[in-house]
C-alpha distance (Angstrom), angle and dihedral (degrees) to the residues before:
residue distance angle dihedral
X1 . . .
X2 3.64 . .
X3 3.79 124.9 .
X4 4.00 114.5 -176.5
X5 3.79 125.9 179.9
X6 3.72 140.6 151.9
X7 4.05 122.4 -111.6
X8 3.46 122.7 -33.5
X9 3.73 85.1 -12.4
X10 3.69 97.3 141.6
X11 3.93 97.7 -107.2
X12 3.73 91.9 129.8
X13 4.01 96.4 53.6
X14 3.91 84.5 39.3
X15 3.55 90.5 57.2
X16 4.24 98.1 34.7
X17 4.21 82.0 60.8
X18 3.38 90.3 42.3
X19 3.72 98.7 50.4
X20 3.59 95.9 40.9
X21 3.74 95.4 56.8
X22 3.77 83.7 53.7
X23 3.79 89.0 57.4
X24 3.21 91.3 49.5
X25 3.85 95.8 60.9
X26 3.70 92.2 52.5
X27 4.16 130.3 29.7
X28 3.36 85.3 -38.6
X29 3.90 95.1 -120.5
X30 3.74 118.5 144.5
X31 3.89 124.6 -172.1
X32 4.05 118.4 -161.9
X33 3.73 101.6 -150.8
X34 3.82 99.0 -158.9
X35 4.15 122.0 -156.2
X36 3.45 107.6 -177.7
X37 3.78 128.2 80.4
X38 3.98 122.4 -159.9
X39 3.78 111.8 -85.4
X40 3.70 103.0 158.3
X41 3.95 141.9 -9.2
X42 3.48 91.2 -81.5
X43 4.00 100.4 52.5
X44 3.85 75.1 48.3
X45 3.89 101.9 59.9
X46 4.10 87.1 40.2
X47 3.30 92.4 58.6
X48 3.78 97.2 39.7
X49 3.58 85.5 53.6
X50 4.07 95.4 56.4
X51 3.48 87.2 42.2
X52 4.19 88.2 59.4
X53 3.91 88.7 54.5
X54 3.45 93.6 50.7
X55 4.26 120.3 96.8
X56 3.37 110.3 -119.5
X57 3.72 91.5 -122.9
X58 3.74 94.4 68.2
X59 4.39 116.0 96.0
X60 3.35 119.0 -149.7
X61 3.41 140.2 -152.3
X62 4.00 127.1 -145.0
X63 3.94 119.1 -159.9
X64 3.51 113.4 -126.1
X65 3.72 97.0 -166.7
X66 4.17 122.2 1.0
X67 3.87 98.7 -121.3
X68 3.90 86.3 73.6
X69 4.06 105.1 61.1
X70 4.02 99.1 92.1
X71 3.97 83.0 46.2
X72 3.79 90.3 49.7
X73 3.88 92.3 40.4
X74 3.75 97.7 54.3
X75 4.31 91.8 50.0
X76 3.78 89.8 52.1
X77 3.80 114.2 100.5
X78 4.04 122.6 -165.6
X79 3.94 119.7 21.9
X80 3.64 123.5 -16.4
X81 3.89 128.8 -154.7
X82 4.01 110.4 -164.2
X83 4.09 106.1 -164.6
X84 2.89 107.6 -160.5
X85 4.03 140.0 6.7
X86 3.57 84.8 177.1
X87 3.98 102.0 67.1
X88 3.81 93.6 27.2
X89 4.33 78.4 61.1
X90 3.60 88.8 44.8
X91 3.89 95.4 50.2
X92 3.71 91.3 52.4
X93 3.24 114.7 96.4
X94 3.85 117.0 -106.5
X95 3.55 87.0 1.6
X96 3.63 87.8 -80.1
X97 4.17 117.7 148.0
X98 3.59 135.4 164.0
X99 3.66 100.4 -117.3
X100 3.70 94.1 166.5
X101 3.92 88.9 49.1
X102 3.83 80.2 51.2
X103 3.45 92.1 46.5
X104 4.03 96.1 54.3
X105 3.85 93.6 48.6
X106 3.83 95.1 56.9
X107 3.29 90.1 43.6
X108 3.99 89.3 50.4
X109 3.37 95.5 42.1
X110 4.02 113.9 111.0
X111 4.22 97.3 -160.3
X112 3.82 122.9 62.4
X113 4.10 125.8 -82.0
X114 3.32 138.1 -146.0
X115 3.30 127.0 -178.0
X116 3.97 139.3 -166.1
X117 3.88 126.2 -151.3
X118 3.39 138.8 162.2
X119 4.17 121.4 -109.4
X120 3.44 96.5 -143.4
X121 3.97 94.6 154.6
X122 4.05 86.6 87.9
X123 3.89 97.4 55.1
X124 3.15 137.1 91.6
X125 4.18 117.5 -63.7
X126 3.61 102.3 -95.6
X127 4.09 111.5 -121.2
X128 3.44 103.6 -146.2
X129 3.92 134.4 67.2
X130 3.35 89.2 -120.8
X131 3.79 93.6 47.1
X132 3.74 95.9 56.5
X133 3.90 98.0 50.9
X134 3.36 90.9 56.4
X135 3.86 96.2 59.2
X136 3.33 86.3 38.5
X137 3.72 98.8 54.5
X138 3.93 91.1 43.6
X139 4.12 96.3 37.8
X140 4.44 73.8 61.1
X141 3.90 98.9 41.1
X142 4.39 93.4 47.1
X143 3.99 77.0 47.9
X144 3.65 95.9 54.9
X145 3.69 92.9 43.6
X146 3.86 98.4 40.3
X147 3.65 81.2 53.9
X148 4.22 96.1 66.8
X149 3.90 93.5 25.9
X150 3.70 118.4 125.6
X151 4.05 83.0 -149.0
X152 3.50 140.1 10.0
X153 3.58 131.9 -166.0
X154 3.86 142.8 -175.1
X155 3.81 116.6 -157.3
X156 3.76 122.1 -166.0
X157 3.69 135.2 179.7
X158 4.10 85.9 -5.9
X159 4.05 89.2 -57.3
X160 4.18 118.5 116.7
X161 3.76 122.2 -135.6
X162 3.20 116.5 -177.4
X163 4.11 115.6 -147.3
């Protein structure tokens, strides 16, 4: 399952709710697969924040380095929640993923997934160079996901759609 949205859109509570009544059909086990790493105070307190939401019974794993997530996906057993495609992309270097490694170990894995990403195709035109690839390369890599997800779904403003 796929769950996009724009900042502070709600796509992360969305898909905690979503991913925990998942669990809870099955062994109840529920992984938080974390992409970001600290970079300032403000990363910090967003993380802190998810972190809060989160039941205490829930493990989580942190990427070291980007190259590993369809490793770490496919040894995960039980429900999965991926936050976020966006900053594992940005983490990569050159904005360079595997999305067809990605791809496989979704498609491998044997427990349910959902994953977060960023909409970025309905903000603002980025101005810089640098700016533009990156919507670019993620506007491809929700496309390439989207494409083998069981469900995908856009939430605005706090509100689900499903598409």
């Amino acid at each position: 399952m796929l769950v996009l949205g724009g900042t502070r859109s709600g796509k992360s509570t969305v898909a905690e709710g979503l991913v925990a009544d998942l669990a809870s059909q099955a062994d109840g086990t529920v992984t938080y697969v974390a992409t970001v790493s600290v970079i300032d105070e403000g990363i910090a307190q967003r993380i802190a924040t998810h972190q809060a939401r989160r039941p205490p019974t829930w493990n989580t794993v942190e990427l070291a380095s980007s190259s590993e997530l369809p490793t770490v996906l496919t040894q995960l057993d039980g429900s999965v929640l991926l936050d976020s495609l966006g900053t594992w992309l940005a983490s990569a270097p050159d904005l360079e993923v595997d999305g067809q490694a990605l791809v496989h170990a979704l498609e491998v894995r044997s427990g349910s997934t959902v994953l977060v990403s960023e909409e970025v195709g309905l903000a603002v035109h980025p101005p810089t160079a640098l700016g533009r690839a990156f919507v670019d390369a993620l506007g491809h890599l929700n496309q390439t996901v989207a494409a083998i997800a069981e469900r995908v779904l856009l939430v605005v403003a706090g509100r689900t759609l499903e598409l």
